[in-house]
KEKE-3310 file (N, C-alpha, C; in steps of 0.2 Angstrom, whole numbers, plus 5000, padded with zeros to 4 digits):
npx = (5004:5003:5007:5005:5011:5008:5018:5025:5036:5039:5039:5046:5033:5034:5042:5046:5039:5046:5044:5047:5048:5035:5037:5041:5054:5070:5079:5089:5079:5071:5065:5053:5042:5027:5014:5003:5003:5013:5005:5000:5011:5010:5001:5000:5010:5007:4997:5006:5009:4999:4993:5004:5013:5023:5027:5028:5035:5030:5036:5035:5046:5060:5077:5080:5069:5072:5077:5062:5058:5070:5066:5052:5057:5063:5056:5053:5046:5048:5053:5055:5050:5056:5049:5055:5054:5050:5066:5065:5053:5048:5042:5029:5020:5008:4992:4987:4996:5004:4998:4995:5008:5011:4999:5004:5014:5008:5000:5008:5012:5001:4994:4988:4982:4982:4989:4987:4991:4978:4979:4991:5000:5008:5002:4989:4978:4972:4972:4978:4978:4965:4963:4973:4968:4953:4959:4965:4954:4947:4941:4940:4941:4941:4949:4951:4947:4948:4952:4947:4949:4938:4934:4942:4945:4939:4934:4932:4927:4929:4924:4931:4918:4919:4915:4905:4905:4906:4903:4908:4908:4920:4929:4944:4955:4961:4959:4966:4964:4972:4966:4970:4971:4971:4982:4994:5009:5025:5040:5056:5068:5084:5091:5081:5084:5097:5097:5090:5098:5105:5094:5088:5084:5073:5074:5065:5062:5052:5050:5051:5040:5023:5017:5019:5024:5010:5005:4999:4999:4984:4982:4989:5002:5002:5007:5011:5006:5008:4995:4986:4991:4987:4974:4969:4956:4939:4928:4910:4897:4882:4865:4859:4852:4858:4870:4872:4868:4878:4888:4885:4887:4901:4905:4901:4906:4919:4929:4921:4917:4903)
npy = (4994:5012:5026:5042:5058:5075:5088:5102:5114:5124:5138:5136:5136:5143:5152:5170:5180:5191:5206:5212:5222:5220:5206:5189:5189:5178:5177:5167:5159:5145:5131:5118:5103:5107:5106:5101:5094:5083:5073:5067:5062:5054:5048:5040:5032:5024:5017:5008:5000:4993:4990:4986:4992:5008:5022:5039:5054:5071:5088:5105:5119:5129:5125:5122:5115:5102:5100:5096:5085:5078:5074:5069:5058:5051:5047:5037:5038:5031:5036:5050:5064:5082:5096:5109:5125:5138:5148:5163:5163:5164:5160:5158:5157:5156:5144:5140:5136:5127:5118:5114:5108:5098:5091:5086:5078:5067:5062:5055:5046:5037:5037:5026:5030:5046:5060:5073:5090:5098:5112:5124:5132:5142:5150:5147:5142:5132:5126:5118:5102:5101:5105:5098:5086:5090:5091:5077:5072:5066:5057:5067:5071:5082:5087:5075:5066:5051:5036:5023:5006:4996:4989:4981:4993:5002:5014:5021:5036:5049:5064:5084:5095:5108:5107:5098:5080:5073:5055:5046:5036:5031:5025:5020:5024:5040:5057:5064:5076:5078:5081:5090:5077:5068:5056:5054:5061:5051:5052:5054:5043:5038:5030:5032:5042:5042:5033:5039:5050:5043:5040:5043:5058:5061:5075:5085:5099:5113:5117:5105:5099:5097:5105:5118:5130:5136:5139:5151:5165:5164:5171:5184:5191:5205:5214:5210:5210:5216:5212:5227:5235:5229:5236:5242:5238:5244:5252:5252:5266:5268:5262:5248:5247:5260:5256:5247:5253:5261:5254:5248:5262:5260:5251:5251:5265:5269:5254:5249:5237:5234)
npz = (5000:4997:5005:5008:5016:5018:5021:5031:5034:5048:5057:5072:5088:5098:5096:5093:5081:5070:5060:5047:5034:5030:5029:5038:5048:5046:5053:5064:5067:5073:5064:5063:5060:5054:5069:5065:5054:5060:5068:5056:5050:5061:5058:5047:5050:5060:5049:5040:5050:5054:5041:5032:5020:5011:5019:5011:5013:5009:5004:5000:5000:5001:5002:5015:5021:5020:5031:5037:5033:5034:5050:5048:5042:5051:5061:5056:5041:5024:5015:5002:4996:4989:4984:4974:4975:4963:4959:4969:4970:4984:5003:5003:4994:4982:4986:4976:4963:4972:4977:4964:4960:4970:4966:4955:4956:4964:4955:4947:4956:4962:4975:4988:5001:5009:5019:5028:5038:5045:5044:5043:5054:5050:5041:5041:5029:5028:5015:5005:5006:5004:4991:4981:4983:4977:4965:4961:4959:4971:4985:5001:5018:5031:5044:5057:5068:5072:5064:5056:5049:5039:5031:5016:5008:5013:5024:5041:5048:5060:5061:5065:5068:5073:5087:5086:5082:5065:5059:5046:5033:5020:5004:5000:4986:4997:5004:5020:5034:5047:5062:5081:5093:5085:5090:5097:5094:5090:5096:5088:5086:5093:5085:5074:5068:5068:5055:5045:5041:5032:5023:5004:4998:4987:4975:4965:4954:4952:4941:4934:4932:4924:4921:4926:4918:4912:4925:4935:4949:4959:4970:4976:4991:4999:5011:5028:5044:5061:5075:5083:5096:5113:5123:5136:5145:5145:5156:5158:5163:5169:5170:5166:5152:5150:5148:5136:5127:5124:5121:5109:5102:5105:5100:5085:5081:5086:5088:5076:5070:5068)
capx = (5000:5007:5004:5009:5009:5010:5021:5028:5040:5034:5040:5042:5026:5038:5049:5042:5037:5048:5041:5054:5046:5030:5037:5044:5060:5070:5087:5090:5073:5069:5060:5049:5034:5020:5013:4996:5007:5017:4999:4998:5014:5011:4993:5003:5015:5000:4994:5010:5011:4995:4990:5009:5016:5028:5027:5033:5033:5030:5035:5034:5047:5065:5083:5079:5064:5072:5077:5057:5058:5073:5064:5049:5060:5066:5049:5050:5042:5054:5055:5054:5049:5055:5048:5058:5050:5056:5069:5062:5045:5046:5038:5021:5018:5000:4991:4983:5002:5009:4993:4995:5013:5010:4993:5006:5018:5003:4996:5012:5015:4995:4993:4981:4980:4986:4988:4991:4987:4970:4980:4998:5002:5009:4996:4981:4973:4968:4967:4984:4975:4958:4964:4973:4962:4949:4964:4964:4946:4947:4937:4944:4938:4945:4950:4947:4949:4946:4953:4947:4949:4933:4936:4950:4944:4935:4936:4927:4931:4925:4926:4928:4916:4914:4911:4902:4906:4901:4904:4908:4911:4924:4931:4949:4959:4955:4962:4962:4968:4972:4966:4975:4968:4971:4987:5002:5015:5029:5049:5063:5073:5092:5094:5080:5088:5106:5093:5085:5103:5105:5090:5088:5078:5071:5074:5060:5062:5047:5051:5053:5033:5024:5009:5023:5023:5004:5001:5000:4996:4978:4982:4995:5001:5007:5014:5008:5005:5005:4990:4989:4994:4980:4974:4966:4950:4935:4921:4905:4894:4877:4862:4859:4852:4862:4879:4869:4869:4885:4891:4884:4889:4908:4908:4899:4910:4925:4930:4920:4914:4896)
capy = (5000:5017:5029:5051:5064:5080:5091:5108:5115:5131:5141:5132:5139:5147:5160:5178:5182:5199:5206:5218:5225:5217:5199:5187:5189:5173:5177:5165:5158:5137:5128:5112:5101:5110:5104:5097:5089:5080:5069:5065:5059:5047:5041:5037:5025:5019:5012:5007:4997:4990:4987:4986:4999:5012:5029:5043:5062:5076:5095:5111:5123:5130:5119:5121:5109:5096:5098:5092:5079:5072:5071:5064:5050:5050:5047:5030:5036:5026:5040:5057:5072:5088:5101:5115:5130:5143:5153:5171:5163:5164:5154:5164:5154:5154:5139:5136:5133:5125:5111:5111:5106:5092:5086:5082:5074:5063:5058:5050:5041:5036:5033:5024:5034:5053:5062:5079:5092:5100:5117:5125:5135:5149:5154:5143:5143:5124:5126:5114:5096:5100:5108:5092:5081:5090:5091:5072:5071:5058:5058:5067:5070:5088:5087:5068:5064:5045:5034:5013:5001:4993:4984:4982:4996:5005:5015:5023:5040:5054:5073:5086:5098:5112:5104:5092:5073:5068:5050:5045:5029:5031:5022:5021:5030:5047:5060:5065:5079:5077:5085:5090:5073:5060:5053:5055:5059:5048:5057:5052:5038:5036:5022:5033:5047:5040:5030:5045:5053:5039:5039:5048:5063:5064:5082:5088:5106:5116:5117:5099:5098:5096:5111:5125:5132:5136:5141:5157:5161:5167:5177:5190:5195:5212:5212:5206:5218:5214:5217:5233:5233:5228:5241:5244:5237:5252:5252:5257:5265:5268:5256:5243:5248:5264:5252:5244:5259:5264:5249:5248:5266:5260:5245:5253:5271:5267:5250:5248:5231:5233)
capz = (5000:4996:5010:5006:5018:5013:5026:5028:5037:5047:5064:5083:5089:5103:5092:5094:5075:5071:5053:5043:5027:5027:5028:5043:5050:5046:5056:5071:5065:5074:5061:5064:5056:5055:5071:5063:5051:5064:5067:5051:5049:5065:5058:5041:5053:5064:5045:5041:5055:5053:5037:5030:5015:5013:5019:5009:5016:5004:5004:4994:5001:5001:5004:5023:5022:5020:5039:5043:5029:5039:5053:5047:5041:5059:5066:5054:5039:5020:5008:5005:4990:4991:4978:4976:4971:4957:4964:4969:4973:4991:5005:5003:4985:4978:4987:4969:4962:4977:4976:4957:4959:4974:4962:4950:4959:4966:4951:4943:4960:4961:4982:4990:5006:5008:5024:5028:5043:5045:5042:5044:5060:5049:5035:5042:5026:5025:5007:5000:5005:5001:4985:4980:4982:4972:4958:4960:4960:4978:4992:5007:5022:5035:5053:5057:5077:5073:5060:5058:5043:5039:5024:5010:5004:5015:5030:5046:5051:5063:5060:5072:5069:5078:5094:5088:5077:5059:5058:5039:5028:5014:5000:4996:4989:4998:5009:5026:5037:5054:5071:5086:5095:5083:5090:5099:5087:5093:5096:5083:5091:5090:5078:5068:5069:5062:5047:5042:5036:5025:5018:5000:4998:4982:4974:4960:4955:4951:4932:4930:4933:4917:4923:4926:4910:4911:4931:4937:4955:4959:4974:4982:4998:4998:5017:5034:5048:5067:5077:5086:5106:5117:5126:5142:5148:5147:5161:5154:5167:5171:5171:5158:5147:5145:5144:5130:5120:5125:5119:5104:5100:5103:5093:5080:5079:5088:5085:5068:5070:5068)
cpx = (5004:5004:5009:5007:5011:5012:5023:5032:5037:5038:5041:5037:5028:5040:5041:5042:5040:5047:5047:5049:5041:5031:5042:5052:5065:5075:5087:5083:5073:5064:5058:5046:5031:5018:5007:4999:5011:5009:4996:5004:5012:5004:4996:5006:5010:4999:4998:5011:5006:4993:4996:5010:5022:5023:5032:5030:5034:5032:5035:5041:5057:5071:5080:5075:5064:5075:5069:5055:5060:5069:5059:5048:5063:5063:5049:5046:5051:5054:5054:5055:5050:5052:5051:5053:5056:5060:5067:5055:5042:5044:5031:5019:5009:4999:4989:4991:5005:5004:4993:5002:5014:5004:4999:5011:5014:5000:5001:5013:5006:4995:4989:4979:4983:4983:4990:4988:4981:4972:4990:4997:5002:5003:4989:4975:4967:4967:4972:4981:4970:4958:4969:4970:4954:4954:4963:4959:4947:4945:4941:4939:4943:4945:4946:4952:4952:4947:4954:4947:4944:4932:4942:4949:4941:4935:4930:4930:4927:4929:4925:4924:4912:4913:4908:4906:4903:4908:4903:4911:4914:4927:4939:4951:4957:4961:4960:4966:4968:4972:4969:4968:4967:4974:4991:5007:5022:5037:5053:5067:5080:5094:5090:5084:5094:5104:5092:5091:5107:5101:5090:5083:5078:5067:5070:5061:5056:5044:5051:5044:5029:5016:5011:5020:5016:5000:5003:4998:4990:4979:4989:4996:5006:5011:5009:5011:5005:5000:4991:4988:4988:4977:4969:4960:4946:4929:4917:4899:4888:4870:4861:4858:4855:4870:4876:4870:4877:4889:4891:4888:4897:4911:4906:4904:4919:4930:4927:4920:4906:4893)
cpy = (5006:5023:5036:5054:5068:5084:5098:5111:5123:5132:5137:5138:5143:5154:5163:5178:5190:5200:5212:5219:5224:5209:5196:5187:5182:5172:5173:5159:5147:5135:5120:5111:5105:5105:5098:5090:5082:5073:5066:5061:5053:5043:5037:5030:5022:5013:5009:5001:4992:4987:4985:4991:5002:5018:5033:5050:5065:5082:5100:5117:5124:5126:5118:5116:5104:5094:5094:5084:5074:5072:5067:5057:5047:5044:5039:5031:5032:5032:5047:5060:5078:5091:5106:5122:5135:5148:5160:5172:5165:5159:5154:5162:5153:5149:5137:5131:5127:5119:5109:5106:5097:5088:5083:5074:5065:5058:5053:5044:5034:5032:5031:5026:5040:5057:5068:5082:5094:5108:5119:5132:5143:5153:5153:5145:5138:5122:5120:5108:5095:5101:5102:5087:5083:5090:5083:5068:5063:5063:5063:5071:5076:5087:5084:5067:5054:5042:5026:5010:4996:4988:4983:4989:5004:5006:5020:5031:5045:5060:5078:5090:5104:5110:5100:5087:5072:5061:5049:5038:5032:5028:5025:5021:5037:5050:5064:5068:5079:5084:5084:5083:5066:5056:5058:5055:5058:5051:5051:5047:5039:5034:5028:5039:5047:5034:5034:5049:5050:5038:5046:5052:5064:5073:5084:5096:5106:5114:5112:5098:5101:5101:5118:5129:5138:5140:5148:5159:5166:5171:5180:5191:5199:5214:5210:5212:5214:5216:5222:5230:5232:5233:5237:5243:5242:5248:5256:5260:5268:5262:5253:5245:5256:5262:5247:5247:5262:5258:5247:5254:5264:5256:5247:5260:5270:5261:5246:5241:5229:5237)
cpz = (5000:4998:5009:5012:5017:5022:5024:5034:5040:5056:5068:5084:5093:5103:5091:5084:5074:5062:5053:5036:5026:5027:5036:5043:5050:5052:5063:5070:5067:5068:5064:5058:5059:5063:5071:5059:5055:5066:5061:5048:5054:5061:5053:5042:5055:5057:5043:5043:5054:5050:5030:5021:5015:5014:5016:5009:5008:5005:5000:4999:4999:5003:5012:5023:5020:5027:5042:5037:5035:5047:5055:5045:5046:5062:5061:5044:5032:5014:5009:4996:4990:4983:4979:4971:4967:4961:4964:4972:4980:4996:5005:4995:4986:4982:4980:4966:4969:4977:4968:4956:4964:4970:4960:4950:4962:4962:4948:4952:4962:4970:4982:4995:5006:5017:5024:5035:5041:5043:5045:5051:5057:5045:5039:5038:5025:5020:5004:5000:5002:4993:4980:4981:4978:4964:4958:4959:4966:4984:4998:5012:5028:5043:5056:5064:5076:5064:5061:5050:5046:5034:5019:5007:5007:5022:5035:5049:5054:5062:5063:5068:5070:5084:5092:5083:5071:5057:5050:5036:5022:5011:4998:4989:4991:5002:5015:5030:5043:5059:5077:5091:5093:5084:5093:5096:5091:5092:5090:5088:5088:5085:5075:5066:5064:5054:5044:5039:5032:5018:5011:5000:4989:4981:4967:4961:4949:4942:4928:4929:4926:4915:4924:4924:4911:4918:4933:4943:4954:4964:4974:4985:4998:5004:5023:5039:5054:5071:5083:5094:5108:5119:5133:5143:5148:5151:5157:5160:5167:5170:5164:5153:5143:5143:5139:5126:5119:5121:5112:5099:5099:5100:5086:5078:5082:5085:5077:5067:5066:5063)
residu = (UNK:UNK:UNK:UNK:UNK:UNK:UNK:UNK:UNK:UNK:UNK:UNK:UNK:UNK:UNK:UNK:UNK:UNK:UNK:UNK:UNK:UNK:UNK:UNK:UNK:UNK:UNK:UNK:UNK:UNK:UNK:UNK:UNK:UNK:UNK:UNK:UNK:UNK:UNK:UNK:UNK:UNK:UNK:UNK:UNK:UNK:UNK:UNK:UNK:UNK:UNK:UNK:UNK:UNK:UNK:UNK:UNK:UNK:UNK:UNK:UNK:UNK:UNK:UNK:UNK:UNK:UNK:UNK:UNK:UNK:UNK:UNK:UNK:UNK:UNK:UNK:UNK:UNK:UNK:UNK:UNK:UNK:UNK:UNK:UNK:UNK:UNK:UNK:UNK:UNK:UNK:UNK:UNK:UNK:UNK:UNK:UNK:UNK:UNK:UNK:UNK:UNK:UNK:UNK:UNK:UNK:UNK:UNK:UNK:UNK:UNK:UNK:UNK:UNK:UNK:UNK:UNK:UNK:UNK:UNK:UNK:UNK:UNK:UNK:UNK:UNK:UNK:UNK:UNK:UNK:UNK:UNK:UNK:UNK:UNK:UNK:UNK:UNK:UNK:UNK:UNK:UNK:UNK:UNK:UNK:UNK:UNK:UNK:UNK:UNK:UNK:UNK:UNK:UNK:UNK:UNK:UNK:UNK:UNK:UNK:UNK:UNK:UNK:UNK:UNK:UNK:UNK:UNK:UNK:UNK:UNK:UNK:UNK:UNK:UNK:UNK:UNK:UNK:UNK:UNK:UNK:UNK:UNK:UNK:UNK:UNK:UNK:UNK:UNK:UNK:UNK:UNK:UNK:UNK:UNK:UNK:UNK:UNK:UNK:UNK:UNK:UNK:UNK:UNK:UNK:UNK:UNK:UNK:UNK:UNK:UNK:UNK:UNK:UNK:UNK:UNK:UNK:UNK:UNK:UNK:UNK:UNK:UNK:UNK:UNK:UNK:UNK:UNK:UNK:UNK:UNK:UNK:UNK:UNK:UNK:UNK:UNK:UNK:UNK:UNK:UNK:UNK:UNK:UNK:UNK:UNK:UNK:UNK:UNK:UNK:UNK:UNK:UNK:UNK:UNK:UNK:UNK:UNK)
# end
């Protein structure tokens, strides 16, 4: 069985985020897996382990990202894709392009199962996995607590919701983005650790991709802004119903929400 997840390298959740021109400061800068990703690699081994296969990680970004490869070959997974993007592009690539490029990649390898997180830490747009899987026209299923094999073919899975559960029946191949809850994602071992810089890392650039030519991205991002200081707590006083109005007048003219 031929089991993909799609990863991405992104921030430790930790480092303070310092922006210079409109874009993240890289300098000094700790990277990791995506954390959501990081569950998505363990369910891949969970199945792996289960229903036996290879795992082979995916990503889309700059030389660097091939530091959360190696360590999702750490964690056990047997292969590894880096995509490199065109140089200049950035790490703020189109999701259209950056899903066109992992479709492509996907269809020449044809999984049977594809995992990814539910969204990335840094962007949190959610759009890369859903977005390959409707390029590959396959089933997928978003921020799944709960993953059983119910037949050769076919699986059980629950979906968070919002607070609540939808329970779903799926047919293989398909894909499924994992939720903070679906697993334990198990540390790197020693031995994997001294495997994992053995293992080869398959390196695809952008252009080798036989959609380049033809994509162009659908959006921009002109710069990134941090949000403004907190402020100060405001009492509003008189009886109810004049902090009703008061209230409304200061989300309506002040804060400009309403």
């Amino acid at each position: 069985m031929s089991i993909f997840v799609l990863i991405k390298q992104t921030f430790d959740t930790e480092e303070k985020v310092v922006l210079i021109d409109g874009a993240p400061s890289e300098d000094g800068v700790k990277w990791v897996i995506n954390p959501y990703d990081e569950y998505a690699v363990e369910e891949a081994l969970r199945w792996k382990e289960a229903h036996g296969g290879t795992v082979t990680v995916l990503t889309v970004g700059p030389e660097r990202s091939q530091g959360a490869l190696r360590t999702a070959l750490a964690m056990g997974a047997d292969e590894a894709i880096h995509v490199v993007p065109p140089e200049g592009s950035g790490p703020a690539e189109d999701e259209y392009v950056i899903s066109s490029w992992i479709a492509s990649i996907l269809q020449e390898q044809q999984p049977d199962i594809i995992f990814g997180g539910h969204f990335s830490v840094d962007q949190g747009s959610a759009q890369i996995a859903v977005r390959v899987a409707t390029m590959l026209d396959m089933p997928h299923v978003s921020a799944i607590t709960v993953l059983e094999r119910t037949g050769d073919n076919l699986v059980k899975v629950h979906r968070d919701a919002e607070g609540n559960t939808e329970l779903l029946d799926v047919a293989l191949p398909a894909l499924f983005t994992a939720q903070q809850g679906l697993n334990d994602p198990r540390y790197p071992s020693l031995p994997g650790i001294m495997k994992a810089k053995r293992k080869p890392i398959r390196v695809v650039t952008a252009a080798e991709l036989p959609q380049v030519p033809t994509l162009a991205p659908r959006t921009e991002r002109l710069a990134l802004e941090p949000p403004p200081p907190r402020q100060a707590g405001l009492l509003i006083a008189g009886d109810t119903a004049a902090q009703v109005q008061e209230l409304i007048r200061l989300l309506h003219e002040e804060a400009k929400c309403i």
